[in-house]
N, C-alpha and C positions, 0 to 999 in steps of 0.2 A: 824113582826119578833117575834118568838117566845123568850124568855129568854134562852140562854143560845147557838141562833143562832150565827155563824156568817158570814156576807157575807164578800169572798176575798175582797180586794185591787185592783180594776183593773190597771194594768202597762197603761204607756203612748202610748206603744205600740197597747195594746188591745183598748183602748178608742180612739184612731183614725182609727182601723181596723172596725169597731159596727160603728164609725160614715160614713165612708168611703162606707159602705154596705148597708148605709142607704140611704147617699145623691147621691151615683154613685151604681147602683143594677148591672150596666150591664158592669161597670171597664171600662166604655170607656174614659174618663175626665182625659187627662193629667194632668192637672193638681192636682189633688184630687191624682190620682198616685203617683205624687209628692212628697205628706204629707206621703201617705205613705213610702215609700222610705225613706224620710226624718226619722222615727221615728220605721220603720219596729227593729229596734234594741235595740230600749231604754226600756229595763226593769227596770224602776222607777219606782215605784209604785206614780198613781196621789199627792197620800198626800204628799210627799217627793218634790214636784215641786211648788217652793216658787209662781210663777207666771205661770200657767199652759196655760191661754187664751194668758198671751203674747206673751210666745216663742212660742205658735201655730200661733197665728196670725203672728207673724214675721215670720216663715217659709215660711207662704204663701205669703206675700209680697213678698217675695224672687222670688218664684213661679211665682206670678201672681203680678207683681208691679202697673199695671194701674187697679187693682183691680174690674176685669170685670167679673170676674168668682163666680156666685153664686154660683156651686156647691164644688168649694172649698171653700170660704164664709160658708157656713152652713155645712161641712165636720167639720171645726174647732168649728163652734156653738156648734154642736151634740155633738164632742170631749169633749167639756168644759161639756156637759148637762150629758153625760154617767159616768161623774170622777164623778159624786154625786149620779149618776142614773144606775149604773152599769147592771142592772137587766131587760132593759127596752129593750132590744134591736126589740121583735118581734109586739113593739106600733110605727112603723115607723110612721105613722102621730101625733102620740100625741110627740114621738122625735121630729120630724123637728119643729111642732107648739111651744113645747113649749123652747127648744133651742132658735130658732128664734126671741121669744118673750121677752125671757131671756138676751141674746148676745146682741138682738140690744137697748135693753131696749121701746120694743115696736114698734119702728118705723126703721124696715131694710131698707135698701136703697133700690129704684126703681127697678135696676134689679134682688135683691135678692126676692124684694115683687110679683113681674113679674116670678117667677121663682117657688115660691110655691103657685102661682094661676095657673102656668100650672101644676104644682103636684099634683095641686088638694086641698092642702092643708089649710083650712082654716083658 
């Protein structure tokens, strides 16, 4: 960035809409619909969100309680990866990679790791 840039603030809203586009391309995932739903309204801007991963991830528990759904699982990763990364949206694979790597702290559970070896994702 050059001096005297500055990049917006993305809202809560737009940082789950960029992850949502990224983890579900084709809107079919209830649940990922979900989150958004859930947050289609909240113009916060990320900084202003004392715990941004938590109340995401509590959404989706809501959502998705026996927590089987990776693509809401990495809707909320991405969510958290874009509130610092705002600008990244058209690196869907280096999104999901590095979200994922981020969120789970390396090691995402079985069906979320099963999930971006069918995305391809390395």
């Amino acid at each position: 960035m050059r001096p005297g840039d500055r990049t917006e603030i993305p809202t809560v809203s737009e940082v789950v809409g960029k992850a949502a586009a990224i983890c579900d391309p084709e809107g079919d995932d209830a649940a990922v619909r979900g989150l958004i739903d859930s947050f289609e309204d909240d113009d916060r801007p990320v900084t202003a969100v004392e715990d941004l991963a938590g109340e995401l991830a509590s959404v989706e528990e809501g959502i998705d309680p026996d927590a089987l759904n990776p693509a809401a699982e990495m809707t909320v990763a991405a969510a958290v990866w874009f509130s610092t990364n705002p600008d990244q949206e058209r690196e869907r694979e280096h999104v999901q990679r590095e979200s994922a790597r981020l969120y789970f702290h390396d090691a995402p559970p079985l069906h979320v790791a099963d999930w971006l070896d069918e995305m391809r994702i390395a």
